[in-house]
Structure formats: C-alpha cells, structure tokens
N, C-alpha and C positions, 0 to 999 in steps of 0.2 A: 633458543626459542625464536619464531618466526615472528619480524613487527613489520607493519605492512602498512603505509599511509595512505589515503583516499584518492590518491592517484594509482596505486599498485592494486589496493583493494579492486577499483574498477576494473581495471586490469585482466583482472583473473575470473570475473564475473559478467562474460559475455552472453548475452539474451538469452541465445541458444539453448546453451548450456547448464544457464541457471533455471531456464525455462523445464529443461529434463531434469534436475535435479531435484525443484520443488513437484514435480510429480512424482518423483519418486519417493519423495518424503510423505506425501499427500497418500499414495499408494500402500506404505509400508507403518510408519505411524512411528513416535516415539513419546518417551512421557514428556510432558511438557505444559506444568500449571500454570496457572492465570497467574499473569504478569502482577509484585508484589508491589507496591508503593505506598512511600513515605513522605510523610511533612518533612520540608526543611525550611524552618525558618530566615529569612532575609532580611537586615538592616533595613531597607528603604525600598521596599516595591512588597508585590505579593509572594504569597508566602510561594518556595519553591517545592520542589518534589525530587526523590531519589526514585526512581523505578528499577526493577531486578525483573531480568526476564531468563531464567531456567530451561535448560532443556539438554536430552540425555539418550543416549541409545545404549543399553546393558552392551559395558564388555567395548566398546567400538570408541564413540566420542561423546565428552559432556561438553555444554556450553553455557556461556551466560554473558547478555547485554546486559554492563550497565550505564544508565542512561542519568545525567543530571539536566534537570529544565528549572532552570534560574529566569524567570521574565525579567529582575534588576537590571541584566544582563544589556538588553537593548538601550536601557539608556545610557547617553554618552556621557564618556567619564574624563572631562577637561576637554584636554586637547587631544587623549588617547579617541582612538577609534572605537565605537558602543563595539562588542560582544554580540556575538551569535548566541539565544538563549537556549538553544540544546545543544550538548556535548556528551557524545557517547563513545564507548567502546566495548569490543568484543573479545572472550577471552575464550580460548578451546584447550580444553586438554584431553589427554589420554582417559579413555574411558574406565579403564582399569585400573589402573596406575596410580591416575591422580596426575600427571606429568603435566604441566602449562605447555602446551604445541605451539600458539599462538596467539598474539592482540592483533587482530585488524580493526579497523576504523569504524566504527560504529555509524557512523551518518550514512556514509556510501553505504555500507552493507546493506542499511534501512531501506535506504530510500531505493535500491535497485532489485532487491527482494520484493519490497511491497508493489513496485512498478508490474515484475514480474508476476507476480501472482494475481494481479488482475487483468494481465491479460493470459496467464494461464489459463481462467474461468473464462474470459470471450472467447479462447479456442472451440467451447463449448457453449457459449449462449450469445455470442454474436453472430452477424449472418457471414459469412464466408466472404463474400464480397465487399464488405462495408469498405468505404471510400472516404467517408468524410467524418473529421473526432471534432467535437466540440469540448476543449479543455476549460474547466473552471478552476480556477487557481495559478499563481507563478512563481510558486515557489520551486526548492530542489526535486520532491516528488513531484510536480507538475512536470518538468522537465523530464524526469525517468520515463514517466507514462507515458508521455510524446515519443520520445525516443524508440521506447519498447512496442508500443500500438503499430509503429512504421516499421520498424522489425518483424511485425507479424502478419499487419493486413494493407491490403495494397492502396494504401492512402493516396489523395489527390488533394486531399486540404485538410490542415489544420487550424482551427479559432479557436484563439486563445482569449479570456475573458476573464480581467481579475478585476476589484475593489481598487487596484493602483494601475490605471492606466498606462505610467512609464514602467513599470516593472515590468506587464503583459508585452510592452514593446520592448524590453529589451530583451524576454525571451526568445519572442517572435524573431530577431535580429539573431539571436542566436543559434535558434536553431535553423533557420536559415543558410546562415554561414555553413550551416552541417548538410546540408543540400534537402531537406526538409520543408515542403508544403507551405508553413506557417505565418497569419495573419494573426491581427490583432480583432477581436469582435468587439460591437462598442457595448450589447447587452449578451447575458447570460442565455439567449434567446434560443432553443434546443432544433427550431423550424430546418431540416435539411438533413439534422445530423444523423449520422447512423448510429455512432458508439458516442455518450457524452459521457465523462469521465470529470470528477469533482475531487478536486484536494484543496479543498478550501476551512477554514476553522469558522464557518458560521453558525452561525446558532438558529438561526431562521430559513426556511426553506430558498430555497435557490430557482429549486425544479420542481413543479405541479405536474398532478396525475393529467391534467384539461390539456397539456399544451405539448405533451410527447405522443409522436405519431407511431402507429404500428411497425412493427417490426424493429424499435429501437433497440440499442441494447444498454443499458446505464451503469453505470460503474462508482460507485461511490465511495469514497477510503478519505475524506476527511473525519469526516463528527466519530470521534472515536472515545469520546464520551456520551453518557446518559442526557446531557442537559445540549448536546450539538445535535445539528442535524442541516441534510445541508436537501431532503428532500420534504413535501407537505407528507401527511397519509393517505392522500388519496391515489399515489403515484405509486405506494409501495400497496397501497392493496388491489391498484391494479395490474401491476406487473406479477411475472411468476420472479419468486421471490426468493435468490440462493443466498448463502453466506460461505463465509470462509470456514468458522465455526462454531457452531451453535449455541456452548455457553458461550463465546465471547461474545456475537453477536446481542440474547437475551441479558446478558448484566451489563452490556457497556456501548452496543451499538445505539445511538439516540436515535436515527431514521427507523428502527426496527422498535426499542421500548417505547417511544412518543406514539408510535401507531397503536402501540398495543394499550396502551396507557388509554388514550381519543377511543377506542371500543370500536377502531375500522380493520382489523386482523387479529387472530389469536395467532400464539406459537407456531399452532398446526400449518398456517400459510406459508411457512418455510419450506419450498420445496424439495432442496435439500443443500448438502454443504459440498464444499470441497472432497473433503474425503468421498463422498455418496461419485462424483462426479467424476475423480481421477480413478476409482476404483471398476467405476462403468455399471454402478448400482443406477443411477438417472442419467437419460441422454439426453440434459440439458432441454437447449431449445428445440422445439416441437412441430412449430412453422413457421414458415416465413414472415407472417404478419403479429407474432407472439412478442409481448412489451416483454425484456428480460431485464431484471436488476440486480447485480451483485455488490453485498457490503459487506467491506471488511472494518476489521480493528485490528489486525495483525495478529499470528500466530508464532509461537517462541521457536518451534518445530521449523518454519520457514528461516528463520535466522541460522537455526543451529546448520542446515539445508545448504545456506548461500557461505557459511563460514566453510563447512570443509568443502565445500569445490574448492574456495580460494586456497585454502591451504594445499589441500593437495595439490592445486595447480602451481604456486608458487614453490612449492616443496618437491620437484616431481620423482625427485628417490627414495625420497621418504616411504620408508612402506606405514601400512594403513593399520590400524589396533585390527 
C-alpha cells in the first residue's frame, strides 16, 4: 500500500492536472453523501468532531477522508509546542475488491483540491483578464488560492488581508519568495479587485453587496457551516449566484441559508452548480459588468478526484481497477 506525506501528496497534485481532473469528476459524477459527523468529546476545550467523508465510483475506486478537529488542540501544552487542531487522512481502495491502494495526507489533499475547485468555477465566472485577487484569510487554504488563482489568471497583485496582521505578512513573504505579486492589505477593502476570494472562519459578514463593483468575481470557501458566513445578503442577492453543490450549499452553506433565512433570495437564485457548469448546462458569466459569486463547502467527489491523480501519479505502473 501506497503512503504519501504532504510534501509527496503536493507532489503529485499539480494545478493543472488537478484542475482537469476535478472536471472530470464534475462532468462524470460519482456517489458521494453528505459528509457524516460526530461529537467527540474533550477534557478541556470544546467539544471536538470526527467527520467521514464517502465517496465511490462502481467497480473503479472508493474513498474516504477522515478528518479529526480537536480545538483543545491549539492550546499549548507545557513546554510541548500547541497542536494544529485538524488532522486528517485519506484512504483509497480498490473499488471492487475492497483492497486499501493508498493513505495520502489529508490536509494537502484538502486544502489543494478546494483551492482548485474554486478556481475551476472562475475559469467560468471570472473575467478572463482579471489582474488583481483580494485574499481574505492566511491560513493553508489561503495560500492554495493564491498559489492556484496565479496558476490560472494573469495576476499583477495579490492583497492579502487577515484578523492577524503578522500572519498576512508572513504569507505575503512567502509567497513572494515564490515570485508571486503579494502585499499585505491593511482592510478587507474589495475597491480594485477583480476576483476576491475568502477563506476566513467568520461569522459576520466581511464583504457587502454596497461596496463590490461590477464585473467582480467572489469566491467564497470559508463559512462552511449554517451559523458562518463571511458575505452580508445583499451581496449574494445581488450577485448571479453558483455553488459547488446544491444540497451542500442549502444545509450547510451559511452565505447561502442566512440569505434565505433574511427573505433577500429563495433556492431558485442559485443559478447553477458545478456539475450545470462543467457539464456546459450554464455558460457561467454572461458579461463583462455581471457581479459573479461562487460558495463552496466542499464535495467528497473532489477529494475522491484529487486522491487518485495522486495515486496514480505516484504509482505509475500500477494499473487502474
């Protein structure tokens, strides 16, 4: 069995590539139920959660992330260094069989799948030219997005804009070092941007419908719960309005149920989803001066997507179920 650590995982999961993969997955379909979670209770912090994420192609490959997020985790424990509070992995086997193929690293795979996939959806609702990404967040997704946004559209600047000022700089530095655009922004201020892109865990709006100008395109993959969100409703009922996928979006996107919740968009505002878009059912954005927004929560389908590239990439004689 193949095991693959977050430096090999990357490895094998180059833009590109992942980029065609998850439209192909997007295109073709597999089963793949809403992600399962469990209480786990904690000694001394909030209670944690076990999540299991499913997913399966008859006869070919099954998979499943599983994911622990212990918040305990962050606090420091003596003189030990605090813990990263999520720790995940991926497990692929033989679709048939049952056989375990592979564990790759569950964070990489995350965090460079969901990068991917939202800028798979700006291939189709961002404007072709956009120049300039307003990032909100600086975390490891933050980074992916940056990374994969310059891999796809011909950037001149990057602003970065987080809650912790040294963190945003130390992105900014680092991607830098990677020969990447990147400044630090001192507000969340969207004036200039072409794509603004949020991977932030706030619970209150970030970006108003009053202060994004036409032709934007917004990209939004934190609030991946009911009670987050990281847009107002007026920004999502003025934008045309995609998702990754419909139920995820309506049980768990909070940008998407908050509006509907406020009586400023029904369901029907959802112009359509990933599958509608890779499949070439909607041709996306419409015109040049069209507000575009896409939210994800992530789909189990895209992991199962980004795990066998890796595998068969690191595997390359392996033949395929």
């Amino acid at each position: 069995m193949l095991l693959t650590d977050a430096a090999e995982t990357a490895r094998h999961l180059p833009w590109d590539r992942l980029d065609e993969a998850l439209r192909r997955m997007f295109e073709t379909g597999c089963d793949a139920p809403l992600r399962h979670r469990h209480a786990l209770p904690q000694k001394e912090a909030t209670e944690g959660s076990l999540l299991l994420m499913p997913a399966w192609q008859a006869h070919r490959y099954t998979g499943v992330k599983i994911v622990h997020v212990n918040p305990g985790n962050a606090r420091q424990q003596g003189e030990r260094p605090a813990l990263q509070a999520v720790h995940s992995v991926y497990l692929l086997s033989h679709g048939e069989t049952g056989q375990p193929l592979a564990i790759l690293d569950g964070g990489t795979l995350t965090d460079r799948r969901t990068a991917a996939a939202s800028v798979l959806a700006a291939g189709f609702l961002a404007r072709p030219d956009s120049r300039s990404l307003l990032l909100l967040g600086s975390g490891k997704v933050a980074q992916a997005l940056a990374e994969a946004y310059a891999a796809r559209f011909p950037l001149r600047e990057i602003r970065i804009w987080s809650r912790r000022p040294e963190s945003a700089a130390r992105l900014a530095r680092h991607l830098a070092g990677e020969g990447l655009p990147a400044r630090v922004a001192e507000r969340p201020d969207p004036a200039g941007a072409d794509i603004v892109s949020a991977a932030t865990l706030s619970a209150a709006p970030l970006l108003r419908g009053a202060e994004i100008a036409p032709g934007t395109h917004v990209d939004l993959v934190g609030a991946f719960r009911p009670d987050m969100r990281e847009s107002d409703a007026a920004l999502v009922a003025r934008a045309s309005l995609f998702v990754d996928t419909r139920p995820g979006a309506l049980a768990e996107a909070g940008d998407v149920v908050q509006a509907i919740a406020e009586g400023a968009i029904g369901p029907e505002h959802i112009a359509a989803d990933l599958f509608e878009l890779c499949r070439g059912e909607h041709p996306g954005r419409r015109a040049a001066g069209e507000i575009t927004l896409f939210k994800s929560v992530g789909w189990a389908g895209e992991d199962l997507a980004a795990a066998i590239l890796a595998y068969e990439g690191a595997a390359p004689g392996t033949p395929a179920p």
